[in-house]
C-alpha positions in Angstrom: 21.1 37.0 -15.9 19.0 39.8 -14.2 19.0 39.8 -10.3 15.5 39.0 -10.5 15.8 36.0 -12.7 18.8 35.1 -10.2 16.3 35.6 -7.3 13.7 33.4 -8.8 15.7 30.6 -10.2 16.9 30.6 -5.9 13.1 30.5 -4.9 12.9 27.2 -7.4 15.9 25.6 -5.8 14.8 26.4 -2.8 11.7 24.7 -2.8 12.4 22.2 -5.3 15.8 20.9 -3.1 13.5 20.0 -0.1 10.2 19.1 -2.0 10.6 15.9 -3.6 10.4 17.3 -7.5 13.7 17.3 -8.1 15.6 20.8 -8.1 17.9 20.0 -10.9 15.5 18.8 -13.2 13.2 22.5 -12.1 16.3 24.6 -13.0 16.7 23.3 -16.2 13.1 23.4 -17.6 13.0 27.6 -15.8 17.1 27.9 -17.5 15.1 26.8 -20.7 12.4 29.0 -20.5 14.4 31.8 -19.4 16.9 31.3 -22.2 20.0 31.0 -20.0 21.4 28.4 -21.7 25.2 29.3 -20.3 24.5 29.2 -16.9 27.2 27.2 -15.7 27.0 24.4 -13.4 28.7 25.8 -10.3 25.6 28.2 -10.1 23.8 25.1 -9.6 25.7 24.6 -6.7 26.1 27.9 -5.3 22.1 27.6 -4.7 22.6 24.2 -3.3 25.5 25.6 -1.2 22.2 28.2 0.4 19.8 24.9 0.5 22.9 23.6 2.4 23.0 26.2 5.2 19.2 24.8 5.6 20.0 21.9 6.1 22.5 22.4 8.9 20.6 24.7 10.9 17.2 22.9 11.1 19.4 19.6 11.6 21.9 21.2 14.0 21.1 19.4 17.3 21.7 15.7 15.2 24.5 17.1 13.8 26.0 18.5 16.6 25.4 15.1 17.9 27.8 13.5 15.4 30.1 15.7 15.0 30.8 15.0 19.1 30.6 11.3 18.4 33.7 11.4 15.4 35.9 13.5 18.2 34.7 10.9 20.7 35.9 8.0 18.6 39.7 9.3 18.8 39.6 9.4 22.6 40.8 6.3 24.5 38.0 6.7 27.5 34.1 6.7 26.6 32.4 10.0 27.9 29.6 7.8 28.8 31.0 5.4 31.7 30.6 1.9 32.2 27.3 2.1 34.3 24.8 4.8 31.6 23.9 1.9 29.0 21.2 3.9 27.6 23.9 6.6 26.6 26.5 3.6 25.7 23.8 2.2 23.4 23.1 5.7 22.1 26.2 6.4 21.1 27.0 2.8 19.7 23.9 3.9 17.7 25.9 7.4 16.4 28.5 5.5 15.4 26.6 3.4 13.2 24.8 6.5 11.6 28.8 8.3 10.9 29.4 5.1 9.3 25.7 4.5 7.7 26.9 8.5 6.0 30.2 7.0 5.2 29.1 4.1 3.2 25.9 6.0 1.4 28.4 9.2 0.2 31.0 6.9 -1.4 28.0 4.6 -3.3 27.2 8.2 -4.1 30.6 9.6 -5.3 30.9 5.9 -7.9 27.7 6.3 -9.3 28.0 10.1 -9.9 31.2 9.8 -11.8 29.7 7.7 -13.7 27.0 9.8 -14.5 28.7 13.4 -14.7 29.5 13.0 -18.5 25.7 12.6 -19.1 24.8 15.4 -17.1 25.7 17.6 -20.3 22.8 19.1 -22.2 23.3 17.8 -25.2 24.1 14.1 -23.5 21.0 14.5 -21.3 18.1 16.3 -23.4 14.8 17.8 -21.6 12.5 15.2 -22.5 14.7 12.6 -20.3 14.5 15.1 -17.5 10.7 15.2 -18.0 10.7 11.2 -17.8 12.9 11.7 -14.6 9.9 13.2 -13.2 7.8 10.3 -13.6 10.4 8.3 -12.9 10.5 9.7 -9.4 6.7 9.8 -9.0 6.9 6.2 -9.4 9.8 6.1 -6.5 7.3 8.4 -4.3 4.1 6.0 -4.7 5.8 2.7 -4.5 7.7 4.0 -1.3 4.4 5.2 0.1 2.8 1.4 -0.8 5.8 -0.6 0.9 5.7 2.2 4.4 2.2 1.4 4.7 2.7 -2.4 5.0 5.6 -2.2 6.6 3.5 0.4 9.2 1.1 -2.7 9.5 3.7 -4.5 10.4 4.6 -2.1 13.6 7.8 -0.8 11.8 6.7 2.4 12.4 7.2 1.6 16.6 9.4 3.3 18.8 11.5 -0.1 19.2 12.5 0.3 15.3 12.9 4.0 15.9 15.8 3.3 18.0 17.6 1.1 15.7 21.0 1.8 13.9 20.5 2.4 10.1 22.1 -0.7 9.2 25.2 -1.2 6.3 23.0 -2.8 3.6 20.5 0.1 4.1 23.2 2.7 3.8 24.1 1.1 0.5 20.9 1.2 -0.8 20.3 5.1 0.2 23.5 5.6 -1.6 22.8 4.3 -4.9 19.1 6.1 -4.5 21.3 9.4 -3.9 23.3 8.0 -6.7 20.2 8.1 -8.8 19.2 11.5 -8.1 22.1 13.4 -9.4 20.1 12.5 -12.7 18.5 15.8 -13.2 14.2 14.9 -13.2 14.8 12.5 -10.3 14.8 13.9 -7.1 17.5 13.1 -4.9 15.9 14.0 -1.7 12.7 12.1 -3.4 14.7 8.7 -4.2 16.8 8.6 -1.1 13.7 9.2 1.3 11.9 6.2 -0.8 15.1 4.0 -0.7 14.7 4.3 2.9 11.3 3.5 3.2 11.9 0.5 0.7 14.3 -0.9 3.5 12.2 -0.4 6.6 13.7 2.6 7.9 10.6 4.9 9.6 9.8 7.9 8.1 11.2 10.6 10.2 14.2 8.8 10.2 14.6 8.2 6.6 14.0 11.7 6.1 16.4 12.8 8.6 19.2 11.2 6.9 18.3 11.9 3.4 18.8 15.0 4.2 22.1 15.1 6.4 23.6 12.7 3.8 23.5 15.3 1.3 26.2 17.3 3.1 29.1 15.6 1.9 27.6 15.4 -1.6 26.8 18.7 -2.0 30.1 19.8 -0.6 31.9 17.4 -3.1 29.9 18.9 -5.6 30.9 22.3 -5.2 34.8 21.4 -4.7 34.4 19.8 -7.9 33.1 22.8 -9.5 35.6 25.4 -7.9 37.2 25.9 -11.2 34.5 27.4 -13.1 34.5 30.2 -10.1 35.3 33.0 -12.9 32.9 31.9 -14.9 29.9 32.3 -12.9 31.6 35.8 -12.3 31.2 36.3 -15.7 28.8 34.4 -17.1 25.9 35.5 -14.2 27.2 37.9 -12.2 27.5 38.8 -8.6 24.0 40.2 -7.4 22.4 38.1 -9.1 24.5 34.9 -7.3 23.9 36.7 -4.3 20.1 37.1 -4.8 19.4 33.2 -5.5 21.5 32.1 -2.7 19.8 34.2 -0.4 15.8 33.2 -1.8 17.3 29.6 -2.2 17.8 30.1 1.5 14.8 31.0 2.8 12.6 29.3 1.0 14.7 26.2 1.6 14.1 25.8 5.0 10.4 26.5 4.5 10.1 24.0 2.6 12.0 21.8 4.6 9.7 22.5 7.6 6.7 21.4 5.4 8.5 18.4 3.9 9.2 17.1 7.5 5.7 17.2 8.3 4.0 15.5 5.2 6.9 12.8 6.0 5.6 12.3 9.4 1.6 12.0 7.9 3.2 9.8 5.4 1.8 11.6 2.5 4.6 11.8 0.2 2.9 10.2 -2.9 0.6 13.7 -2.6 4.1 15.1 -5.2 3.2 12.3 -7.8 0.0 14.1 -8.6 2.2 17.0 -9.7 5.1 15.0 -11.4 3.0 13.0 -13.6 1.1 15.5 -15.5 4.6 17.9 -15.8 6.6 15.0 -17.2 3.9 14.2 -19.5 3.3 17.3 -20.7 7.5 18.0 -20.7 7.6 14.9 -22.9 5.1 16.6 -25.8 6.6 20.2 -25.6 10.7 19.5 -25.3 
């Protein structure tokens, strides 16, 4: 792999992480065309590991946030006092989100054991990423259909805003993430529409779709530690370094841009682009 085709397969992650197109299912149609057929999977992650870095500095304040809250929950006296409810009800809300990640990263964890054998190229051909595309451009429009009746029905208010994401929601956002580990379905995508499907608003379902992802990504790339000398020598440093750092940059563009089509509520805008490529992936692969 040049340091160019490393730089440009980091640009695709980058925007294809955040965007709702599904990155995996992106790097394997450029992998194809670029005939790196032995790029192995930890160079996957790597990029992811870049998208990562993103997602913890435009989310640092939440994070921050929780991270205080799980130190808070080992000390015997509540920072807040007995007579600040709003900040008692705030943090009773944090808790809930820890344990909303909690629940939604180990429905995540089952369902991608279960899927990692099929995530092998010869298990999981090109044309089934190319219906995974559609697939997820059905998740985008449906979600999009449900958010605009539940908006109708003022579940877009500030009231709802302030609620707790809820245990049965968190199970349903982690069999969406679940899902999306299927390269062709986005996971960002699916999780953002399982959220939507279970009245969560949309910045808020957007928020954690991407914050949940942490813990995935970081299991991902444990899992993958031991093919560390092959990406060495299968792909190379510079070229490692170049897509991590494009991946990067481009990542938290799109993430910005994401953030605000989820706030217009225009995420079915991505189906007009998934269709016709899974279509036309389904003819040529």
């Amino acid at each position: 792999m040049s340091v160019l085709e490393g730089f440009l397969l980091g640009l695709l992650q980058g925007v294809s992480e955040f965007l709702p197109i599904s990155s995996s299912g992106h790097l394997k149609l450029a992998q194809k065309l670029f005939g790196l057929s032995e790029v192995p999977l930890l160079y996957d992650v790597f990029l992811h590991l870049a998208t990562l870095l993103a997602v913890i500095i435009f989310f640092r304040k939440k994070i921050w946030t929780l991270l205080c809250t799980f130190v808070n929950l080992f000390r015997k006296k509540n920072n807040a006092g007995q007579s600040d409810e709003t900040q008692i009800l705030k943090q009773k809300n944090d808790r809930a989100y820890l344990l909303a990640i909690i629940i939604a990263t180990f429905i995540t964890g089952v369902i991608g054991i279960c899927t990692s054998k099929l995530l092998d190229e010869d298990l999981f051909p090109l044309k089934l990423v190319c219906a995974g595309f559609i697939v997820t451009a059905v998740f985008l429009i449906l979600s999009s259909f449900v958010e605009k009746i539940n908006s109708r029905k003022n579940f877009q208010s500030e009231e709802v805003q302030e609620k707790p994401i809820k245990w049965y929601q968190a199970l349903i956002i982690g069999f969406a993430q679940g899902l999306g580990t299927l390269p062709g379905i986005s996971r960002s995508g699916s999780t953002i529409a399982g959220g939507l499907f279970c009245g969560i608003n949309r910045e808020t379902a957007g928020e954690f779709s991407f914050i949940v992802s942490i813990p995935a990504i970081l299991g991902a790339f444990i899992l993958e530690l031991k093919d560390l000398g092959e990406v060495s020598s299968a792909v190379g440093v510079w070229p490692v370094v170049a897509g991590c750092v494009s991946a990067f940059v481009s990542g938290y563009l799109a993430l910005m841009l994401l953030m605000k089509l989820i706030k217009k509520g225009h995420l079915e805008w991505f189906a007009v682009y998934l269709i016709p490529l899974g279509i036309a992936g389904l003819f040529v692969f």
